[in-house]
C-alpha positions in Angstrom: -14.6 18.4 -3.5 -13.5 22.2 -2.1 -9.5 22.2 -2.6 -7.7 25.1 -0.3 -6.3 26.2 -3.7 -10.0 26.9 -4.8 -11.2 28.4 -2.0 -7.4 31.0 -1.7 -8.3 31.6 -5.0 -11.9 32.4 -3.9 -10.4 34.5 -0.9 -7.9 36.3 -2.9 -10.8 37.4 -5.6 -12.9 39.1 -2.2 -9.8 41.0 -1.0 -9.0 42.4 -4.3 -12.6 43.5 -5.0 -12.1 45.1 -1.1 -8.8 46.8 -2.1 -10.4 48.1 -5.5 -13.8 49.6 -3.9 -12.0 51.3 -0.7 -9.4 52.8 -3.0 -10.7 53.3 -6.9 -13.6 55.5 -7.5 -14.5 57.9 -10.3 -15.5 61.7 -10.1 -19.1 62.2 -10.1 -20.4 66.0 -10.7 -22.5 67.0 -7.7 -25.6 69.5 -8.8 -25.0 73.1 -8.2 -27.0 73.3 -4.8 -24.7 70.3 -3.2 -21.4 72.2 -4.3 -19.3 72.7 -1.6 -17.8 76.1 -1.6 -15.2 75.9 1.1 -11.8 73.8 0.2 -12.0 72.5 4.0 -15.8 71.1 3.2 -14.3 69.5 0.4 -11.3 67.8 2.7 -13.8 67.1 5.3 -15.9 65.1 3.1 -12.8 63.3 1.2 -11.7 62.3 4.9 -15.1 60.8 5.4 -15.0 58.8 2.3 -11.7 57.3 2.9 -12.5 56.2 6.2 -15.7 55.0 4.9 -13.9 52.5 2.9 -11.0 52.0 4.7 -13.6 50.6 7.6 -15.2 48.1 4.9 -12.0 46.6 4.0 -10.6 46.1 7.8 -14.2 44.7 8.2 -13.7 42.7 4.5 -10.1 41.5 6.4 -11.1 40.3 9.8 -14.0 38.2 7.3 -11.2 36.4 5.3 -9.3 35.8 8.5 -12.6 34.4 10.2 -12.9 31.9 7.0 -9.7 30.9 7.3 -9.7 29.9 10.4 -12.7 28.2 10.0 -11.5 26.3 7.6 -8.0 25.4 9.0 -9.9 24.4 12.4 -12.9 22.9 10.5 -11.0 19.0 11.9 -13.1 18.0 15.1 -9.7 16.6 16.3 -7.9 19.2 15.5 -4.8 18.2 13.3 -4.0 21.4 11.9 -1.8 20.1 9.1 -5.2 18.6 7.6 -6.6 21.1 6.1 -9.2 18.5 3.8 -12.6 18.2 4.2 -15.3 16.2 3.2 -16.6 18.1 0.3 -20.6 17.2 -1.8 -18.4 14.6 -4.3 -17.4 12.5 -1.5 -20.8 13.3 1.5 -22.8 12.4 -1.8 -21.2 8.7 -1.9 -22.5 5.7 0.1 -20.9 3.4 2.4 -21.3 0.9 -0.7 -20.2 3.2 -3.0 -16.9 4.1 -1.4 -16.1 0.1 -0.7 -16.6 -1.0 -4.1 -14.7 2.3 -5.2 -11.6 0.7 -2.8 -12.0 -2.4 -4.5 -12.0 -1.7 -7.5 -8.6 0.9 -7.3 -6.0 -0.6 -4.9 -3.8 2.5 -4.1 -0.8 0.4 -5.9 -2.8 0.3 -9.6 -4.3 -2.5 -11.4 -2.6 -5.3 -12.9 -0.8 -4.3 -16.3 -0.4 -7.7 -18.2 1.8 -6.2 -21.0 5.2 -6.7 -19.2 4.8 -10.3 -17.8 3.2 -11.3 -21.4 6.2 -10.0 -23.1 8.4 -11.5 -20.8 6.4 -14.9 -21.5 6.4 -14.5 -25.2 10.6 -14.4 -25.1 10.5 -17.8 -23.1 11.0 -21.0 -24.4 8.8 -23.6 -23.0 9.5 -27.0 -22.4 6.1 -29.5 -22.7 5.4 -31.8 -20.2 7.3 -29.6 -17.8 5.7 -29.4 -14.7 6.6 -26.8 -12.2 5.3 -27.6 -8.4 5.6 -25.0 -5.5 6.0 -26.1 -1.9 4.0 -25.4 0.9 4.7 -21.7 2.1 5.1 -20.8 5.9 5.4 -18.0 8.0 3.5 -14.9 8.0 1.8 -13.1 5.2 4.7 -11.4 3.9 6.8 -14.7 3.6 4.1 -16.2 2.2 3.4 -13.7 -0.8 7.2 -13.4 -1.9 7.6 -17.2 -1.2 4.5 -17.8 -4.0 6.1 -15.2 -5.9 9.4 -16.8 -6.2 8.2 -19.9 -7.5 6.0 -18.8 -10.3 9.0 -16.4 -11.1 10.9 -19.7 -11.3 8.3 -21.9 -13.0 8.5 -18.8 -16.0 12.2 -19.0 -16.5 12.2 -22.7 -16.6 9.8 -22.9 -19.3 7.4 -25.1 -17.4 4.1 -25.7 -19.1 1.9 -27.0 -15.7 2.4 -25.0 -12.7 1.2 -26.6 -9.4 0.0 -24.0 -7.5 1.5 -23.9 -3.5 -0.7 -25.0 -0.2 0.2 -22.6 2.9 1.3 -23.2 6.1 -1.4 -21.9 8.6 0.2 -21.1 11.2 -0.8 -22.2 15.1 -2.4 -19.4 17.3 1.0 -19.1 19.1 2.5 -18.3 16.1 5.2 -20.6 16.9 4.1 -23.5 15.2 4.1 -22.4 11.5 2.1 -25.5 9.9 4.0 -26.9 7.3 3.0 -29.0 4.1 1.8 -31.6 6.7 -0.7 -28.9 8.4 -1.7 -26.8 4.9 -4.4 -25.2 3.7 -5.8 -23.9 0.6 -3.8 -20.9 -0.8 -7.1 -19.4 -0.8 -6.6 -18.7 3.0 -4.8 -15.7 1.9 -5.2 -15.3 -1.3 -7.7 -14.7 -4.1 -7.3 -17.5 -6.1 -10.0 -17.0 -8.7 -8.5 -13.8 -9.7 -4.8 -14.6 -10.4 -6.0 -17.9 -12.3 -8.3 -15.7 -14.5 -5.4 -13.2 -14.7 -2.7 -15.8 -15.7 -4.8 -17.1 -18.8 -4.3 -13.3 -20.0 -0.5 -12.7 -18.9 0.9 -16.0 -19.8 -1.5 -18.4 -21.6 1.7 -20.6 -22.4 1.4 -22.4 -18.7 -1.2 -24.3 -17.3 -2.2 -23.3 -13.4 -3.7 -25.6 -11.6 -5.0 -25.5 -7.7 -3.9 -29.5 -7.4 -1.6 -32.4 -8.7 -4.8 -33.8 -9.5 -5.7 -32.0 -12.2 -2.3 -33.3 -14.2 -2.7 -37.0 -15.7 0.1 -39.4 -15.2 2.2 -37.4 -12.6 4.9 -39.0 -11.0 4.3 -39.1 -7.2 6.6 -35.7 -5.3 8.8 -38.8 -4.2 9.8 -40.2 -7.5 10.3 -36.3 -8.7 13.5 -34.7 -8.8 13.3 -31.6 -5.7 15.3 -28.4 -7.0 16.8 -25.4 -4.7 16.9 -23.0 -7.5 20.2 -21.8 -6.6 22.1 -24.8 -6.9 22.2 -25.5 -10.5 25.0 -22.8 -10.5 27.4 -21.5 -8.8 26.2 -17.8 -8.5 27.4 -15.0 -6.9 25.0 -14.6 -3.6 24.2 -12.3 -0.8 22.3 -13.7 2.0 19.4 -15.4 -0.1 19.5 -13.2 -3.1 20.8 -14.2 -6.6 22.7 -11.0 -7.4 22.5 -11.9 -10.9 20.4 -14.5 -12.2 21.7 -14.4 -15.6 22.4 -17.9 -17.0 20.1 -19.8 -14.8 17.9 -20.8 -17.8 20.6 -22.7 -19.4 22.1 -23.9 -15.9 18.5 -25.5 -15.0 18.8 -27.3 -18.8 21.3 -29.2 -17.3 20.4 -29.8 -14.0 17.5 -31.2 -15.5 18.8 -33.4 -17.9 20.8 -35.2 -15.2 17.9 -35.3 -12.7 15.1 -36.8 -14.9 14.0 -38.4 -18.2 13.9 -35.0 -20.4 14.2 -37.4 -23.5 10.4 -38.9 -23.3 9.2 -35.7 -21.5 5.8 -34.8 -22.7 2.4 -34.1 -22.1 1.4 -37.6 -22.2 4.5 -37.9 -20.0 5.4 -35.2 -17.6 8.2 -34.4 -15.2 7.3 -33.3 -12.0 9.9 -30.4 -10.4 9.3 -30.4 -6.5 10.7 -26.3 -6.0 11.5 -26.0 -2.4 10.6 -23.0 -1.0 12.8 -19.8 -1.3 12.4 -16.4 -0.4 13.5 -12.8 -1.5 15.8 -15.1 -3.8 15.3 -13.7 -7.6 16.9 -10.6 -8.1 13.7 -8.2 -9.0 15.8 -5.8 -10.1 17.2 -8.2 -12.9 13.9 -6.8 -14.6 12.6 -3.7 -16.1 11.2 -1.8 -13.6 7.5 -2.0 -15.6 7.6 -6.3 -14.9 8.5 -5.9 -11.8 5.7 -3.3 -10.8 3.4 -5.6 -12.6 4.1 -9.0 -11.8 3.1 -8.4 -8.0 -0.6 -7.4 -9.6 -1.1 -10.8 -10.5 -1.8 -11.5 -6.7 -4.3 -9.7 -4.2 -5.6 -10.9 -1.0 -9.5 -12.1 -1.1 -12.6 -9.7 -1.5 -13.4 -10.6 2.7 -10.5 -9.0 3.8 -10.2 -6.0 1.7 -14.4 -5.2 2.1 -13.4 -5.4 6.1 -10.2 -2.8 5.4 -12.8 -0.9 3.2 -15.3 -0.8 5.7 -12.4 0.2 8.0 -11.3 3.3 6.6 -14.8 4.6 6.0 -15.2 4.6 9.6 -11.6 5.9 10.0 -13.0 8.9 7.6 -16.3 9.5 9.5 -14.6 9.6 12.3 -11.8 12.3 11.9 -14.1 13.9 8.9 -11.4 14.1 6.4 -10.5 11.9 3.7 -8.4 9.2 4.1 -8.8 7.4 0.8 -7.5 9.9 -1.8 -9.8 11.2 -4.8 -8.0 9.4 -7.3 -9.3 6.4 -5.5 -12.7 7.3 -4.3 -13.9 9.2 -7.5 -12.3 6.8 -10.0 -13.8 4.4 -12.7 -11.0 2.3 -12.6 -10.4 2.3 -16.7 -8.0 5.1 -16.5 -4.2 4.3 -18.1 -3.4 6.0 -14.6 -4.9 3.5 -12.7 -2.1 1.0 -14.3 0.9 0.0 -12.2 3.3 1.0 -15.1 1.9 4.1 -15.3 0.3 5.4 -11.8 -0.9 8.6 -12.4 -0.5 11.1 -9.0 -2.1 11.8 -5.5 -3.3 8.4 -4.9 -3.0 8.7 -0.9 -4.4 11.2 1.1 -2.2 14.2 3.0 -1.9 14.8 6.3 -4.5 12.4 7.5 -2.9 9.3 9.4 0.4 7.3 10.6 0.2 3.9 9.9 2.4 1.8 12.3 3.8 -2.0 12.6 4.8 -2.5 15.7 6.3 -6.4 15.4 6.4 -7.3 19.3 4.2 -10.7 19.2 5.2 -14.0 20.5 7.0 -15.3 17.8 9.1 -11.8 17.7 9.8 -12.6 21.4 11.0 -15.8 21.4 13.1 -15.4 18.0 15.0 -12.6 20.5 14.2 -9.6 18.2 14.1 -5.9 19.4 11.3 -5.2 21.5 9.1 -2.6 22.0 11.5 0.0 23.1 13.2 -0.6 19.9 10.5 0.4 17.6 7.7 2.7 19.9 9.5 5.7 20.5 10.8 5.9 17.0 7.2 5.6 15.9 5.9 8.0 17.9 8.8 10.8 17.7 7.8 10.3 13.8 4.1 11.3 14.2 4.7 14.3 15.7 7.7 15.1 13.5 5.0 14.9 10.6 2.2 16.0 13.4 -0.5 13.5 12.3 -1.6 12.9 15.4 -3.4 9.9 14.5 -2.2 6.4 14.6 -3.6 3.6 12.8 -1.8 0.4 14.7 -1.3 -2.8 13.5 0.1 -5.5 16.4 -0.3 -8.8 17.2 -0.1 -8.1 20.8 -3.2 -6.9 23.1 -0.2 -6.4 25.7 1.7 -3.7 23.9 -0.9 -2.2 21.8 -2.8 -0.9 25.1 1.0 0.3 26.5 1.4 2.0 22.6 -1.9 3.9 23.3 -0.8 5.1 26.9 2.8 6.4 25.7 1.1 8.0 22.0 -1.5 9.9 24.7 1.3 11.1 26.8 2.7 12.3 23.4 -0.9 14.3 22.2 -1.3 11.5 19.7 -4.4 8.9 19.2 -4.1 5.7 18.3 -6.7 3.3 16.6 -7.0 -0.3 16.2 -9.3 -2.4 13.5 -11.7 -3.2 16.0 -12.4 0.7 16.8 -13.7 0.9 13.4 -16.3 -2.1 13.0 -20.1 -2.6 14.3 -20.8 -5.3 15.9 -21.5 -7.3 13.0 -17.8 -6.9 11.1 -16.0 -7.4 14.6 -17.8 -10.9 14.8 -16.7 -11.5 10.8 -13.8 -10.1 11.9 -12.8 -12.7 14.9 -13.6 -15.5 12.9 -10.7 -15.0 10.9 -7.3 -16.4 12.1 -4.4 -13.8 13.3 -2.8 -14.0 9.8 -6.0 -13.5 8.2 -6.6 -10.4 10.3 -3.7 -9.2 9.0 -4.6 -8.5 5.7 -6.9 -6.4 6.8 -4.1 -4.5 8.6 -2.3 -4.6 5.1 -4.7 -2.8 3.3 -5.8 -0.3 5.6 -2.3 1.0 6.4 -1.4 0.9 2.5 -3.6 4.3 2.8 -1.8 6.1 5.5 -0.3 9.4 4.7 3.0 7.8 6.0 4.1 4.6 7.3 6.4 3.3 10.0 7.5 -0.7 10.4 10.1 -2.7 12.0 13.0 -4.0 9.6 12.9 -7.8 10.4 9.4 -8.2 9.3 8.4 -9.1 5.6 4.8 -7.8 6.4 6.7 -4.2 6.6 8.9 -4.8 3.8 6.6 -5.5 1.2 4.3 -2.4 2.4 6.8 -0.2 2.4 8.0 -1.5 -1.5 4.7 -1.3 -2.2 3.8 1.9 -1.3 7.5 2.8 -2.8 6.2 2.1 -6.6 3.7 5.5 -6.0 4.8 8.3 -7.9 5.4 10.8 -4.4 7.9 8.2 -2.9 10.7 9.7 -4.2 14.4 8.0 -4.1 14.6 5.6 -0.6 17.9 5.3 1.6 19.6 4.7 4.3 19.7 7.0 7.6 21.2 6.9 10.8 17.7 5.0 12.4 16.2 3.9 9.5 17.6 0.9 7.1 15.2 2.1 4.6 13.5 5.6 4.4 11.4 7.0 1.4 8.7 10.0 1.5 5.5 8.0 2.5 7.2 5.4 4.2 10.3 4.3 6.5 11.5 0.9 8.2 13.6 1.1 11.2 16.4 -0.5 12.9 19.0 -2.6 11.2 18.9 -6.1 10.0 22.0 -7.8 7.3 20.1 -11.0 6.7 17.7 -9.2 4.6 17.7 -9.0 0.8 14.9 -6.0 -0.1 15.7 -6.5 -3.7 14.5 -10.1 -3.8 11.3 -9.2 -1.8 8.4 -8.2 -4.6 6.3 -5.1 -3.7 
């Protein structure tokens, strides 16, 4: 693809070549019947020359201007800050090409089992231990970390069976939030077949399984002792968060031993722990930072979802005629060490090409009393023209305010786009067949490519984007401003919430 350092460097050649012809020549002996015999012939005809090619590089000038400003303006829409274009690499690639290219290379790296295997290798497991997660609820950010949390649990305990967790689906309202009584399949949300081939690799040592059914002689969840992890001890806390988890190993030992027949515990014999549910609970920062970039890889959302955010963002890049989806992405074949979460290699989103935007105003916002619209809107619009992308990918759960959004971004020069802008008629109908937290995910991965991003700071679906995209190698160091309770280079979460524990949420 044509880079604007290329093509200055192509510019810069044709002006120096200018410079050199209008002002370098050599002497040339004339024949005796052209020699001038005057000295004012002679200054007459210098004169001529020099104006000559001082005319052909004014002319050479006003050309490299004109190409320049061809190529800044060369954006339909006109975002002058994107100066990218869709060079022969990426015109010559299909539709098919660039989804399976997405799939293949999430913008956060592949999975990098070496960290989570070692971590498995220093634990010592207990056989016939069986580790059993509760039923998640909530949106898809609570449910990720709440998974997360368990098997994070089920490692340090040394369980040898781990009982993989049903999910709450929530009721259309979002008010209802299901509960073990209403679950479904974790495959609702999540690709299942993936993380079960990608725990045999990581941490062959525990058994997964989808159901209790797969476990002979397991004592019924009512005859099983039911842990809160951080109860065995009396640890130092804040909010939800173990500050330092060191010493729970030996702490649940005990707990244990009090709580169920550890004597005769066995294969042939197992003991069932019923984990409730937790969240943002273990301290990720406990780890090195290379397990805990890499233990979130274990988990992705299904191939649906993330062929509709594909299919998405090729729209989104027809449509402004830029890339969205950086090179690194696009053009890789996904067996690079760079493509690794431990060791993400550079420029793996776009410049100057979107805002992504959470705006967290739906019914269940409402009616917990959380900061409106006002709260979040003008922050997120002031932001985009800050960083003048003047388009806004939106993600919202309400029809209400996203049409209000797109009246105040147009007051503002800026255009907003939904999911459903981006789909034939085909993917919208795939699209609405999918529940609102379902729909989500496709939210999820599109905005994980926008050149920044702006979300609401009592969400979890904001939290673990903006952690996620924080692992990239161009987020810099992430802090606290006046506005913002967390603020990196690609992405920033405003307002202020105490009850939340970033360090326990995985990205």
């Amino acid at each position: 693809m044509f880079s604007v350092r290329r093509i200055s460097a192509s510019l810069a050649h044709v002006v120096q070549s200018a410079i050199r012809d209008a002002y370098t020549w050599s002497y040339q002996p004339l024949t005796q019947d052209a020699l001038l015999s005057s000295n004012a012939s002679r200054k007459g005809i210098l004169s001529l020359g020099l104006r000559s090619r001082l005319s052909k590089l004014f002319a050479c000038t006003a050309a490299v201007l004109c190409v320049l400003a061809a190529f800044v303006y060369s954006r339909g829409d006109g975002i002058l800050s994107n100066t990218s274009s869709l060079g022969p690499s990426r015109t010559d690639i299909s539709k098919d090409q660039f989804i399976a290219a997405i799939l293949r290379e999430p913008v956060e790296g592949v999975l990098d089992p070496d960290p989570i295997r070692k971590k498995c290798d220093e634990t010592k497991f207990q056989d016939g231990l069986v580790w059993h997660c509760a039923a998640g609820n909530g949106g898809i950010g609570n449910e990720a970390n709440m998974w997360l949390n368990c098997v994070r649990y089920a490692i340090e305990a040394g369980a040898t069976t781990l009982i993989l967790p049903r999910l709450g689906a929530r009721s259309d309202n979002l008010l209802d939030l299901g509960g073990e009584a209403k679950s479904v399949e974790l495959s609702y949300l999540f690709d299942v077949s993936y993380f079960l081939d990608s725990w045999k690799v990581v941490c062959p040592q525990i058994r997964a399984v989808v159901s209790e059914s797969e476990v002979p002689n397991l004592p019924s969840s009512a005859d099983s002792p039911h842990l809160s992890p951080s109860n065995v001890k009396n640890f130092e806390m804040r909010k939800y968060l173990i500050v330092d988890p060191t010493g729970w190993r030996e702490a649940f030992d005990a707990w244990l031993a009090k709580n169920a027949a550890v004597d005769t515990m066995s294969a042939e014999k197992p003991v069932r722990v019923y984990q409730n549910l937790v969240l943002a609970q273990w301290n990720r920062e406990a780890h090195p930072l290379e397990f805990a970039n890499s233990f979130p890889r274990l988990f992705r959302y299904p191939v649906q979802t993330r062929r509709l955010a594909a299919s998405a963002l090729w729209s989104l890049e027809k449509k402004l005629s830029c890339p969205v989806v950086a090179d690194a992405i696009v053009l890789s074949s996904g067996s690079s060490p760079s493509s690794r979460v431990s060791s993400l290699g550079p420029h793996r989103l776009a410049t100057n090409t979107f805002m992504g935007v959470h705006l967290r105003v739906s019914a269940d916002a409402a009616a917990a009393g959380w900061p409106g619209y006002e709260a979040q809107a003008p922050f997120y619009i002031a932001e985009a023209k800050r960083l003048n992308l003047t388009t806004i990918y939106l993600a919202t759960g309400s029809p209400e305010h996203r049409e209000r959004f797109r009246e105040d971004a147009a007051l503002n020069g800026l255009d907003v786009i939904v999911k459903e802008d981006l789909f034939n008629e085909e993917e919208v109908a795939e699209l609405q067949s999918l529940t609102w937290d379902q729909q989500a995910l496709v939210d999820f991965d599109v905005l994980m490519h926008s050149s920044f991003f702006y979300g609401f700071v009592r969400s979890s679906f904001t939290w673990s984007l903006a952690l996620r995209r924080g692992i990239l190698p161009e987020s810099g160091t992430s802090g606290v401003t006046k506005e913002d309770e967390y603020r990196d280079s690609l992405s920033a979460i405003v307002g202020r919430y105490d009850s939340i524990n970033p360090e326990g949420l995985w990205p």
